[in-house]
N, C-alpha and C positions, 0 to 999 in steps of 0.2 A: 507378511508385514512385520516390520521390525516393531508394532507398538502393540499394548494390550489395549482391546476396545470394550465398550458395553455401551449401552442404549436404555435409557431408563425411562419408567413407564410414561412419563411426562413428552418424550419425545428427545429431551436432550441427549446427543452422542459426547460419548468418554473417551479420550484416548490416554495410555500413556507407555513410556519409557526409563524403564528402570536402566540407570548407569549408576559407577562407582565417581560420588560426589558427597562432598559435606553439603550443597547448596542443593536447594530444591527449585524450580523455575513452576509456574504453573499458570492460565489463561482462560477467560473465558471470551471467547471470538463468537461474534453476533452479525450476524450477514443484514446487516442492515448498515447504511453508509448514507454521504449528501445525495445520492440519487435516490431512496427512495422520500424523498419528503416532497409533499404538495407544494404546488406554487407558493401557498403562502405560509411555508414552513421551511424556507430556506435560511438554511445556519441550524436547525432546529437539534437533528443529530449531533453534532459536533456542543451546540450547546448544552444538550441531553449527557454526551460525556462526562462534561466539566463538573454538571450540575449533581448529579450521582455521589459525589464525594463530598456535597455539603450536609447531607444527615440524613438517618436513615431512620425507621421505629425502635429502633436500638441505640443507634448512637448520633454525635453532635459532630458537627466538622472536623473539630480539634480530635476526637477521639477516635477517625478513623482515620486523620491522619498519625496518629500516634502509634496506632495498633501495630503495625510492621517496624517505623520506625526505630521506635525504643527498643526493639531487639535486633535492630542493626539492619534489619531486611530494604525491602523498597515496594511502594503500589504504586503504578501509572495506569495512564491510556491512551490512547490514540482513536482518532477517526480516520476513513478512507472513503474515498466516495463508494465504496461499497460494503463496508463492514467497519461495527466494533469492535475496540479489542479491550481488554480490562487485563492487566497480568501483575503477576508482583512473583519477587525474588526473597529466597527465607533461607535460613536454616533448615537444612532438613528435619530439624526436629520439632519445626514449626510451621510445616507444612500445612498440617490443619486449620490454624489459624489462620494463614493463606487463604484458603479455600472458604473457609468461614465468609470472611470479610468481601470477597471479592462477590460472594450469592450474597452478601448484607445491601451491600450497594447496590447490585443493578437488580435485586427483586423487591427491597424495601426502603428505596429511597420515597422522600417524601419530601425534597424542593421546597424547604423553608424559607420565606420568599423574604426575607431582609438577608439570607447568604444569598439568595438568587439573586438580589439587585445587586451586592458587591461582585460577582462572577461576573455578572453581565460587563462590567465597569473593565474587567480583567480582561475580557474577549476582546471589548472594544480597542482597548488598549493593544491588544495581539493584530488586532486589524490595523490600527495603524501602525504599527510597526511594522507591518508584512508589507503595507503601501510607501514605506519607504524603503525596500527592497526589492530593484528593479530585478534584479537579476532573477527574483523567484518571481515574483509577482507576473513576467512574461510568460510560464509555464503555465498558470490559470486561464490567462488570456489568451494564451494559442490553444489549450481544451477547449477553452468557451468558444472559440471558430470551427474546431474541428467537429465537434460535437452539439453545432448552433440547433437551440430549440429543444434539445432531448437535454432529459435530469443530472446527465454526465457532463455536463459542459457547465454548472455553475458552479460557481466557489465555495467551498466547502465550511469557511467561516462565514459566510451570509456578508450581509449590510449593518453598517451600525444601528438604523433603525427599524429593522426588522428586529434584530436581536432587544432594542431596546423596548417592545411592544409585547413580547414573548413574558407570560406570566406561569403562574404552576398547574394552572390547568390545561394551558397547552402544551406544557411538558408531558405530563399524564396525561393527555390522549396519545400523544405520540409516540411516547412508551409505551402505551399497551396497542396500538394498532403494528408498531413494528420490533418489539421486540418480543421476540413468538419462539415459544420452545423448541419449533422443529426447525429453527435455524439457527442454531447453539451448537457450535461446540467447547466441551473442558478436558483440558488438554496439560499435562505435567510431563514433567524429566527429570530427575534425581533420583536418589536410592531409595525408593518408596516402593515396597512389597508390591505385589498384585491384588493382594489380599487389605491391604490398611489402603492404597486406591479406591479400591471399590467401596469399601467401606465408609472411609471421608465423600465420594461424589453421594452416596444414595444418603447419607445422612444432613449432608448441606445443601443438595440441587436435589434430592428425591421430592421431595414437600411438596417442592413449586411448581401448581396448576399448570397443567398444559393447553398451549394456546397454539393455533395454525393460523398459517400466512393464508390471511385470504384475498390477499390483493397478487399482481404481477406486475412486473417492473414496464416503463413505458420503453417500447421499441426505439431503435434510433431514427432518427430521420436520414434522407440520404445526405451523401457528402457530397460537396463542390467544392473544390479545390481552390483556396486562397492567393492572392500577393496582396496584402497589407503594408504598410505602413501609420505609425500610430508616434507621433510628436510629443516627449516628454523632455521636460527639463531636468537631462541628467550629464554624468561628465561622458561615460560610455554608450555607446550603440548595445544595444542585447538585442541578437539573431535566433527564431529560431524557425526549423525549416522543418518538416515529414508531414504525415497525414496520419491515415486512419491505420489501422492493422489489426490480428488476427487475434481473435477472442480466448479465452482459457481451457476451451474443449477443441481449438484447432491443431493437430498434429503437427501444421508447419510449425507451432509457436516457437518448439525449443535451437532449427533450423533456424528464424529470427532471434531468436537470442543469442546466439550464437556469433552471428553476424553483424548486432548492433555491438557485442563486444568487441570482436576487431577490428570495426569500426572507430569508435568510441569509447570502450572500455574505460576504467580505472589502470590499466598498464600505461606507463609513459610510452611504451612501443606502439600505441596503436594507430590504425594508420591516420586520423586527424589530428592525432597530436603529433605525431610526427612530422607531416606536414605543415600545421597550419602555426604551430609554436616552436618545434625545435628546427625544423630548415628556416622558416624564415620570422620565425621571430613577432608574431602578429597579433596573438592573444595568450593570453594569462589562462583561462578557462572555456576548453573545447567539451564538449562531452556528447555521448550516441545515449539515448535511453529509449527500452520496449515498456512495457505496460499495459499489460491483457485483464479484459475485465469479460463479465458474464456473456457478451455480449457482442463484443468488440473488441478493440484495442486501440492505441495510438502509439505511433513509431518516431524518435524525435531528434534533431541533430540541434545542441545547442551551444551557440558562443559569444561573447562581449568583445568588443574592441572599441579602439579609438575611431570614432564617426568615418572619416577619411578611409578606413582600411577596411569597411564591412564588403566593398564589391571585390576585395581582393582575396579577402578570407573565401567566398561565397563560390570565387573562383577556384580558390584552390578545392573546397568543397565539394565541388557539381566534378574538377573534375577525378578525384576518388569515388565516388556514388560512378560514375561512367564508368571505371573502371573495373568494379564489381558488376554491374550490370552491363558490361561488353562481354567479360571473359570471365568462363571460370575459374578459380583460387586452382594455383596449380597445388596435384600430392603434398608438397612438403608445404605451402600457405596450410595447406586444410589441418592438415597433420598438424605444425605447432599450433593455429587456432583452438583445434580439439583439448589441447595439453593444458594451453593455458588457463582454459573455459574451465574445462575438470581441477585444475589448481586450484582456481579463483573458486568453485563450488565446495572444493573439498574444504580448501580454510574458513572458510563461510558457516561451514558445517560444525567448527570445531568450538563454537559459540554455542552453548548450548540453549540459551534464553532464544538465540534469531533460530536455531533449527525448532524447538518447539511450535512456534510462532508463525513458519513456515509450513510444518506439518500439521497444524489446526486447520488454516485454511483451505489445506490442499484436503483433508478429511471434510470439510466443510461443503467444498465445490464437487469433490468428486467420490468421497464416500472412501476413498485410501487413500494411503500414503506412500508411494514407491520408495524402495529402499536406494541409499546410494550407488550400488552396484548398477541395479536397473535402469538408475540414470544415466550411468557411466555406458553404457549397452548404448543406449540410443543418440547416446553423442558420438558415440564411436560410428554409429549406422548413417549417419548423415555424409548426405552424398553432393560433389561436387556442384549439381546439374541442379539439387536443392537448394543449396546456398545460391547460386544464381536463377533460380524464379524467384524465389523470394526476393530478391534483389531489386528486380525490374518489376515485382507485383508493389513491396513495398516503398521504394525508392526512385522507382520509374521517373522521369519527367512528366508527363500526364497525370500523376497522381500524388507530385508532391506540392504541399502547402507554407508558404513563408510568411511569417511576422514579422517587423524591422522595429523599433521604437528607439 
């Protein structure tokens, strides 16, 4: 494993990766996300985020957002429906500080409830904002089909009135029922010794009582495959079409990755952009995306157009998915596929903040971290005959799901 690891008696795992940088990157990723909150804690996590950075038994709002700031650094977060992430970017020689701050917030926050009412006012705000972006807003709405009934399928910002009902002691139970030591990882990248690592996790996360997950996440229900239509007053049509797919411990997953790249990729060459915008001219924004969760997955082809031209996009569409699931990608498809995939990973990789962040989770789900090389191995290993079941398992006609709005 290309990182140093430790495990500290609380139960949280340590990873990290000394490289030659002035900048240190550092994270603490929480497996906890909008699926696991109760019915009547939807938005809770995502609000749990926000709320973290209004004051802690140390400091005031202002003072934690200052802490990085004023020496040029940066703290965020993010929610997922299945994990939190807290990270912040420093000076390497502020690393500490880092680490300090980031165990300040999500173990001694205390949601002083006149900043709690102002956030709240801020979410609401991010919620309508999100409702007046159709083009994202349909990606909630096709999970919420595809994953009808299970904790995966609702919106990850809640309701405005949900949120607006939310006070400090429903913060704090929902803190401490899900955010649990033993599903923590802190994880860093920069020039930071093995020895001043270790030293910084046991003195700022050693402390903090360890707590066990003693719930389980709710199973999915089964899938039925959609055709929807859903009437909204916009200028565009937004399409989007796939189903369900292959969870984070399934082997096919990275064979699907693979596939939704040259599919759909980020390259202007892939084959629905090539088709659906550059022969004929039809949409602005085509795109393929995968997304594996503990559990599952969903596999997704999504596009805008003018009302008028959605059956024609749809067509050109259906018939590329045919086309992967008639015949396999001849040697040289597979071949430049492979090149491109491992490109598009390897500059990916040269980010050092997104490969931390990446290698938390993958420490998180599966206890390591494969090195680049290893990766590169099993992208090479994929075999024609793969890329086409996957094809027809994830893309099939019997098994794919449309939203129209």
């Amino acid at each position: 494993m290309e990182f140093y690891t430790l495990t500290l008696p609380n139960g949280i795992r340590c990873i990290h990766k000394q490289v030659r940088s002035a900048v240190a990157h550092c994270s603490l990723t929480i497996g906890t996300g909008s699926r696991d909150e109760l019915p009547a804690e939807y938005g809770m996590a995502h609000l749990a985020e926000h709320a973290i950075f209004k004051g802690t038994t140390h400091r005031r709002a202002y003072h934690i957002n200052s802490r990085l700031e004023n020496l040029g650094g940066e703290l965020n977060a993010y929610t997922t429906k299945e994990e939190t992430v807290v990270h912040a970017t420093t000076l390497r020689s502020d690393f500490a500080k880092a680490a300090e701050l980031i165990a300040d917030v999500v173990f001694h926050a205390t949601f002083p409830e006149r900043e709690l009412e102002m956030e709240k006012e801020v979410i609401i705000d991010e919620i309508n904002s999100y409702k007046d972006s159709p083009s994202e807003r349909i990606f909630d709405d096709f999970e919420d089909l595809i994953f009808a009934g299970s904790p995966l399928g609702h919106n990850i910002l809640g309701s405005k009135a949900a949120i607006a009902r939310y006070d400090r002691d429903s913060l704090r139970a929902f803190v401490a029922r899900t955010y649990n030591t033993d599903q923590m990882v802190f994880a860093s990248i920069g020039n930071i010794s093995e020895r001043r690592f270790r030293e910084t996790v046991e003195r700022y996360f050693g402390g903090v009582t360890r707590s066990e997950r003693s719930f389980v996440r709710m199973p999915q229900r089964p899938y039925a495959p959609f055709d929807k239509a859903v009437h909204r007053s916009t200028h565009q049509a937004h399409c989007m079409l796939g189903g369900r797919a292959y969870d984070l411990n399934d082997e096919r997953r990275l064979a699907l990755s693979l596939l939704v790249n040259l599919l759909g990729g980020p390259s202007a060459n892939s084959l629905l952009n090539t088709s659906v915008r550059e022969k004929h001219g039809l949409s602005y924004s085509i795109e393929a995306g995968y997304t594996p969760f503990s559990d599952s997955g969903i596999a997704s082809i999504y596009f805008g157009t003018d009302k008028d031209k959605v059956d024609k996009c749809l067509d050109l569409i259906h018939a590329e998915l045919r086309k992967v699931c008639s015949n396999p990608l001849s040697p040289r498809q597979l071949s430049m596929a492979k090149k491109q995939f491992v490109g598009q990973l390897s500059i990916a990789m040269e980010g050092n903040e997104g490969y931390m962040l990446g290698a938390a989770k993958s420490y998180l789900v599966y206890g390591t971290v494969d090195s680049m090389d290893r990766i590169f191995r099993k992208v090479a290993a994929i075999t024609q005959e793969e890329v086409l079941q996957v094809a027809n398992e994830i893309f099939g006609a019997p098994l794919s799901s449309l939203l129209y709005r």
